[in-house]
DSSP file (Angstrom, degrees, kcal/mol; ACC not computed):
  #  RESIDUE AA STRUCTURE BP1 BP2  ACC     N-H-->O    O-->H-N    N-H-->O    O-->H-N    TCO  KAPPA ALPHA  PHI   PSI    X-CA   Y-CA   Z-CA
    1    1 A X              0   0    0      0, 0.0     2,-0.1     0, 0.0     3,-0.0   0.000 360.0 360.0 360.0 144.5   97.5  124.9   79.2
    2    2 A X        -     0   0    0      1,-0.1     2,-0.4     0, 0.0     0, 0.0  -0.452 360.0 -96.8 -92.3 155.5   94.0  126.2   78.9
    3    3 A X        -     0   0    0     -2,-0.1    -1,-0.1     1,-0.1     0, 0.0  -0.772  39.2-110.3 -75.4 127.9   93.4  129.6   79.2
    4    4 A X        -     0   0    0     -2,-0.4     2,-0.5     1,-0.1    -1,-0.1  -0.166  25.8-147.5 -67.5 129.7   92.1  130.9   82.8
    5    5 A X    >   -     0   0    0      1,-0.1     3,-2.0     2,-0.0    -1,-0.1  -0.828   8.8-170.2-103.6  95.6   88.1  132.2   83.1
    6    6 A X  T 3  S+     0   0    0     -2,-0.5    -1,-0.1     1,-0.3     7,-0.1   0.442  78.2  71.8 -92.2  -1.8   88.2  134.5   85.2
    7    7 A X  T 3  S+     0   0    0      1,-0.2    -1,-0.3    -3,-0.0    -3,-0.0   0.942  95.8  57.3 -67.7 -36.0   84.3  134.3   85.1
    8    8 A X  S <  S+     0   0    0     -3,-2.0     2,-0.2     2,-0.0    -2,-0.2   0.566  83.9 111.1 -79.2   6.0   84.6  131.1   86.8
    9    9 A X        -     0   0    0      1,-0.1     3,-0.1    -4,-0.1     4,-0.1  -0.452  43.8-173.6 -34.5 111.7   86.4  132.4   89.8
   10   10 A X  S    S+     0   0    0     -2,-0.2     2,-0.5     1,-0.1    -1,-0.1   0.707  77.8  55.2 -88.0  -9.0   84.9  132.7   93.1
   11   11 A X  S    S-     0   0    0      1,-0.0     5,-0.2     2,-0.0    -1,-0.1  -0.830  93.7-108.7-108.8 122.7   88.1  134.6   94.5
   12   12 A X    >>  -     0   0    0     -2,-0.5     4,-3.8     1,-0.2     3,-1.0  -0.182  31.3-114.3 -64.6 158.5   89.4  137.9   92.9
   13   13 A X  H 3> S+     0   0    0      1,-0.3     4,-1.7     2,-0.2    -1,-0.2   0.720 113.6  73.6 -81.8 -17.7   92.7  137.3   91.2
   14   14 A X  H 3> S+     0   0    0      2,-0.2     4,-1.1     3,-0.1    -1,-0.3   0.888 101.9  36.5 -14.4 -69.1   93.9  139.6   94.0
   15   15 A X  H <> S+     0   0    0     -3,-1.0     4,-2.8     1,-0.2     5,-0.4   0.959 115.4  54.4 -58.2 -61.2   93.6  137.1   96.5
   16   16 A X  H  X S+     0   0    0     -4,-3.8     4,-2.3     2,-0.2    -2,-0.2   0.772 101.1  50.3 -68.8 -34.3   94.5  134.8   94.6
   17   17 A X  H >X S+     0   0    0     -4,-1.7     4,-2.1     1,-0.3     3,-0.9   0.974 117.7  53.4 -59.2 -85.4   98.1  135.9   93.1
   18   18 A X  H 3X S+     0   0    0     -4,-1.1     4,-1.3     1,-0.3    -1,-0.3   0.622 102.1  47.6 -44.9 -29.7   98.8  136.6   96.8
   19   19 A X  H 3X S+     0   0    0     -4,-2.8     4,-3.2    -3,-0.2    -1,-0.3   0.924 114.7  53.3 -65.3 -53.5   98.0  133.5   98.2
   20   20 A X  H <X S+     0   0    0     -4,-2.3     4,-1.4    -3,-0.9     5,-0.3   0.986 105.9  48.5 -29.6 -71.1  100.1  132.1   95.4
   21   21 A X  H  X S+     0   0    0     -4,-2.1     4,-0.6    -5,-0.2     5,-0.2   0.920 106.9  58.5 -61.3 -31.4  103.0  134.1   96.1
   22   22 A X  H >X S+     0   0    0     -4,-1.3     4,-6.2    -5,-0.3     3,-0.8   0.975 108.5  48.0 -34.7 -63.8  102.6  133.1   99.9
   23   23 A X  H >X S+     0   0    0     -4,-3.2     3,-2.4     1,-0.3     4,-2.0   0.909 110.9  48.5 -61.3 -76.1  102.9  129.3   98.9
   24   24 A X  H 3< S+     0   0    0     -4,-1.4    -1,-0.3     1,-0.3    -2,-0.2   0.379 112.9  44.8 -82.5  17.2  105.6  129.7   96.9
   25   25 A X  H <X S+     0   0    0     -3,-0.8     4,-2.5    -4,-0.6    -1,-0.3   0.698 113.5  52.8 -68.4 -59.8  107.6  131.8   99.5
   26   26 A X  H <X S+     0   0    0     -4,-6.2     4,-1.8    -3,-2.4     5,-0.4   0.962 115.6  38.2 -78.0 -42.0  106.5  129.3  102.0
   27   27 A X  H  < S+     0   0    0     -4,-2.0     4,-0.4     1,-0.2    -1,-0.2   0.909 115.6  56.6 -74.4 -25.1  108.1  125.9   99.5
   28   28 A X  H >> S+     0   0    0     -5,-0.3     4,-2.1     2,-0.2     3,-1.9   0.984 116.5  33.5 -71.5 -69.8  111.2  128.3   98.5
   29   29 A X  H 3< S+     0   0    0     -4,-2.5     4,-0.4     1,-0.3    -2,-0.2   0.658 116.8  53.2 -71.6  -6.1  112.1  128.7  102.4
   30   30 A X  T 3X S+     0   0    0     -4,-1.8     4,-1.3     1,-0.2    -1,-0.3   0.643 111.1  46.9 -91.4 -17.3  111.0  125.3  103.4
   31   31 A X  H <> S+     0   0    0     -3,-1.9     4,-2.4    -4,-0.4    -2,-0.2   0.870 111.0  58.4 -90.0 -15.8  113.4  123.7  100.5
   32   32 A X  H  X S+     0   0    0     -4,-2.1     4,-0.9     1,-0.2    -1,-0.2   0.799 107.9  39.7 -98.2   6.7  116.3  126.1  101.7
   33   33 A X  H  4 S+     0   0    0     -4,-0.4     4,-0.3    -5,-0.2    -1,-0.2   0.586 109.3  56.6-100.1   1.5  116.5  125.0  105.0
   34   34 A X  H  X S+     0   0    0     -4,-1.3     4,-2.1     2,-0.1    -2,-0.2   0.741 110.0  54.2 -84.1 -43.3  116.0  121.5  104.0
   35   35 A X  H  X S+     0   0    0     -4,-2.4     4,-2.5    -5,-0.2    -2,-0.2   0.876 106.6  47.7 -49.2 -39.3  119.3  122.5  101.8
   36   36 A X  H  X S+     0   0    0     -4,-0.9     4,-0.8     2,-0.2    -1,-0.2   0.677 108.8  54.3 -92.5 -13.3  121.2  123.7  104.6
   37   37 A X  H  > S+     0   0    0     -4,-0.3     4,-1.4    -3,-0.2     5,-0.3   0.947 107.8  53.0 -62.4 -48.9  120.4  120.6  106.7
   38   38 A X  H  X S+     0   0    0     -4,-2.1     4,-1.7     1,-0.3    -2,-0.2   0.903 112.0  41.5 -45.4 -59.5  121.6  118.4  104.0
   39   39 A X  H  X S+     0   0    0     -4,-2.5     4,-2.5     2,-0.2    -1,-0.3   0.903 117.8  45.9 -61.8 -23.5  125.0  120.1  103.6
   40   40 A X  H >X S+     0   0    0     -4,-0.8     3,-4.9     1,-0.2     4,-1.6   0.875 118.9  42.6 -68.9 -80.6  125.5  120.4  107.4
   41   41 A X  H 3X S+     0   0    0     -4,-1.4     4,-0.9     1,-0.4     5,-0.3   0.459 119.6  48.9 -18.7 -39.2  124.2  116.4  107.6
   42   42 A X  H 3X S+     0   0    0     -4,-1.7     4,-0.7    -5,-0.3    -1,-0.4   0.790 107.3  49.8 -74.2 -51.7  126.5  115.9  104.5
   43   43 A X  H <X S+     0   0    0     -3,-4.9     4,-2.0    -4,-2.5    -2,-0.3   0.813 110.5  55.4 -80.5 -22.8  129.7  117.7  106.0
   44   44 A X  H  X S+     0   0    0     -4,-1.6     4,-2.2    -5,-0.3    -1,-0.2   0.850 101.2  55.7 -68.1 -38.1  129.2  115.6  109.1
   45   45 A X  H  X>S+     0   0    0     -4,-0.9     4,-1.7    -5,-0.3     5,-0.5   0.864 106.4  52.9 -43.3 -53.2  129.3  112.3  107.2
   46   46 A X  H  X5S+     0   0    0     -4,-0.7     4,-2.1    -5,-0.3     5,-0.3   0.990 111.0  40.1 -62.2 -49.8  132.4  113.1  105.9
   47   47 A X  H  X5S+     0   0    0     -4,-2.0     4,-2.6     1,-0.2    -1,-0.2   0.974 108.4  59.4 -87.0 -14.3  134.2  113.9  108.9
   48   48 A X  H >X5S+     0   0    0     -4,-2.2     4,-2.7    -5,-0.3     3,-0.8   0.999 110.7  47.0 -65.7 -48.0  132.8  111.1  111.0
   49   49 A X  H 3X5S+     0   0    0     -4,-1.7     4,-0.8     2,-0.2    -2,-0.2   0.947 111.6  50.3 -31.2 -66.9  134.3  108.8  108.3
   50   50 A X  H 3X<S+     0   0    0     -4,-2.1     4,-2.8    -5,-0.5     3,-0.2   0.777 108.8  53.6 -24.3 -46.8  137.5  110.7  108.4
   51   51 A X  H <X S+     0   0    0     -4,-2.6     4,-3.3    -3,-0.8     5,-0.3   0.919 108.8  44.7 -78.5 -54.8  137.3  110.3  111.8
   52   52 A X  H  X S+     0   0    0     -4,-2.7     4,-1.1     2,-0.2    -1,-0.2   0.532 110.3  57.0 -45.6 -19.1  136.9  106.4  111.7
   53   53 A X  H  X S+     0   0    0     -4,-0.8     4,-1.4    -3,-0.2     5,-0.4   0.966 107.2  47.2 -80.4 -85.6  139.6  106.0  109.2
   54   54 A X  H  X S+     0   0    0     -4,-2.8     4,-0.8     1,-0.3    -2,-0.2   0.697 113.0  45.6 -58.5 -30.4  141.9  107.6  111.3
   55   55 A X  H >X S+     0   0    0     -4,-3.3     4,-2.8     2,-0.2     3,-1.2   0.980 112.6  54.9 -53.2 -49.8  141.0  105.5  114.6
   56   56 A X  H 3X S+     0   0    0     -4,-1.1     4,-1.3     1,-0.3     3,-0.4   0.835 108.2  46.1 -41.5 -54.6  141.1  102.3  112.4
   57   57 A X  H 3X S+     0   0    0     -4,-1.4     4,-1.1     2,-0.3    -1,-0.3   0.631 109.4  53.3 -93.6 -22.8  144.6  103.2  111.2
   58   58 A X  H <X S+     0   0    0     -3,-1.2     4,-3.5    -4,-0.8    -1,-0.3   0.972 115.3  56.0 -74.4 -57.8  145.6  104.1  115.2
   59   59 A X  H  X S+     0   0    0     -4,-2.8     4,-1.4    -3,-0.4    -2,-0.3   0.774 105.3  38.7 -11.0 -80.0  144.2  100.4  115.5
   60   60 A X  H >X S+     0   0    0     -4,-1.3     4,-2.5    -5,-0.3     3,-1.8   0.971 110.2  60.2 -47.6 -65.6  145.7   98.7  113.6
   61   61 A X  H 3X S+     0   0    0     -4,-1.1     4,-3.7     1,-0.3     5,-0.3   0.922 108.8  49.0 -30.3 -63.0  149.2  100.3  114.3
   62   62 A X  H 3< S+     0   0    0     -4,-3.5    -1,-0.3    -5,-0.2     4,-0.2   0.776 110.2  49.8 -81.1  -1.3  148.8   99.4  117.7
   63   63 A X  H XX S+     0   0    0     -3,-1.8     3,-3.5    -4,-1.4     4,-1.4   0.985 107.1  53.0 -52.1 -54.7  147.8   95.4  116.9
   64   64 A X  H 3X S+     0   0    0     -4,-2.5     4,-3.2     1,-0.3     5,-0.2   0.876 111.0  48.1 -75.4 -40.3  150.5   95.1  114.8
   65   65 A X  H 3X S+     0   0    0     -4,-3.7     4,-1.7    -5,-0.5    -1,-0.3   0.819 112.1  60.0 -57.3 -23.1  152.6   96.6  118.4
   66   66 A X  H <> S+     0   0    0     -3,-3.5     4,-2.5    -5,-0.3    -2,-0.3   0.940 104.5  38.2 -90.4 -49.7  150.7   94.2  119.8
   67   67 A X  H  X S+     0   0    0     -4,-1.4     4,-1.3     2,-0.2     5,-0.2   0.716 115.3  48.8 -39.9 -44.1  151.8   91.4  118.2
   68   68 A X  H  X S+     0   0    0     -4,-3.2     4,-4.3    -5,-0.3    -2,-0.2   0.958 112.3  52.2 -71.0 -35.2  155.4   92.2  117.8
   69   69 A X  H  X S+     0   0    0     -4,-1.7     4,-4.1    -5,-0.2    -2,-0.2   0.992 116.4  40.8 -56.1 -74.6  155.2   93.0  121.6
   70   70 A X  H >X S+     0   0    0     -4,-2.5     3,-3.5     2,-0.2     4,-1.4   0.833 115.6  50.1 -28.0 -92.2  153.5   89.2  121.9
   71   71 A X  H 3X S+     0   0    0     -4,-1.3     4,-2.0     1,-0.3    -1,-0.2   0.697 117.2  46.9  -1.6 -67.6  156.2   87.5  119.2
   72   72 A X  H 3X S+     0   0    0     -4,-4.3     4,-1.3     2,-0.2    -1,-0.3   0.612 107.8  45.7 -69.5 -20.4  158.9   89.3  121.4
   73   73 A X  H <X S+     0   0    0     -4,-4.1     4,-9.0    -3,-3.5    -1,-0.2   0.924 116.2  52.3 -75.0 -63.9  158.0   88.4  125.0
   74   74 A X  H  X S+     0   0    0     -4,-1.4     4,-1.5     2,-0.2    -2,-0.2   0.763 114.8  40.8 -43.6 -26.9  157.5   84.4  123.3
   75   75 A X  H  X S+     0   0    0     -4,-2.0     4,-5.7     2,-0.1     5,-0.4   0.947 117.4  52.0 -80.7 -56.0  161.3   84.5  121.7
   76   76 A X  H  X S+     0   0    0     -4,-1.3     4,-1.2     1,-0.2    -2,-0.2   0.899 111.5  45.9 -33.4 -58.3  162.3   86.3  125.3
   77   77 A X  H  X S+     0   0    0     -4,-9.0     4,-1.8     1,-0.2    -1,-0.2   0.937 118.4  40.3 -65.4 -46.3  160.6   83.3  127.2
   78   78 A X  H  X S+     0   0    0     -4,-1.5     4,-0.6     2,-0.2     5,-0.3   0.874 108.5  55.5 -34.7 -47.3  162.3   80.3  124.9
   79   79 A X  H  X S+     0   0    0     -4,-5.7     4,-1.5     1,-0.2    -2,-0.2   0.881 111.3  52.2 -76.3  -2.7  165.4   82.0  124.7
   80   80 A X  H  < S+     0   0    0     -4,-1.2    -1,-0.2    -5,-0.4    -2,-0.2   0.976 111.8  40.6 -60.3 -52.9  164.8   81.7  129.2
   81   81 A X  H  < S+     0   0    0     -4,-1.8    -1,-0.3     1,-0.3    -2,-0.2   0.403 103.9  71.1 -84.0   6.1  164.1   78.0  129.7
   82   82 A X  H  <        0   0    0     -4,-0.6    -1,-0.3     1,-0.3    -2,-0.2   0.863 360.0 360.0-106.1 -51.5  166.7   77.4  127.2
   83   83 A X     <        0   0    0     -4,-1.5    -1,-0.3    -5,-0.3    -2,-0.2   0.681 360.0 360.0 -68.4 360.0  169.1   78.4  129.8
């Protein structure tokens, strides 16, 4: 990195270190609330998944009820005409 000449400044290095420090204040706070969306946005993934898991699996359970239900009515109805 070349060394700064501070003849070719038009702004005293006053200003300018503070204007600096501004911006990078301002990118610091901008990145940590972009951080704290992420986890929130992150922990929300995760339990809407959770949450889908556990309907599928309610789902299923009750096809499978649904089917035996079916299965059982159809043996129930044979074993009727049969008589």
């Amino acid at each position: 990195m070349e060394s700064l000449d501070t003849a070719q400044l038009k702004s005293p290095i006053k200003k300018l270190v503070e204007f600096f420090h501004r911006s990078r204040d301002k990118w610091k706070a901008k990145y940590f609330v972009k951080r704290d969306e992420s986890i929130l946005l992150a922990n929300k993934v995760r339990a809407i998944q959770k949450s889908r898991e556990h309907w599928r699996e309610l789902a299923e359970v009750a096809q499978q009820k649904a089917k035996q239900a079916t299965a059982e009515l159809h043996e129930l109805r044979e074993e009727l005409k049969k008589r």
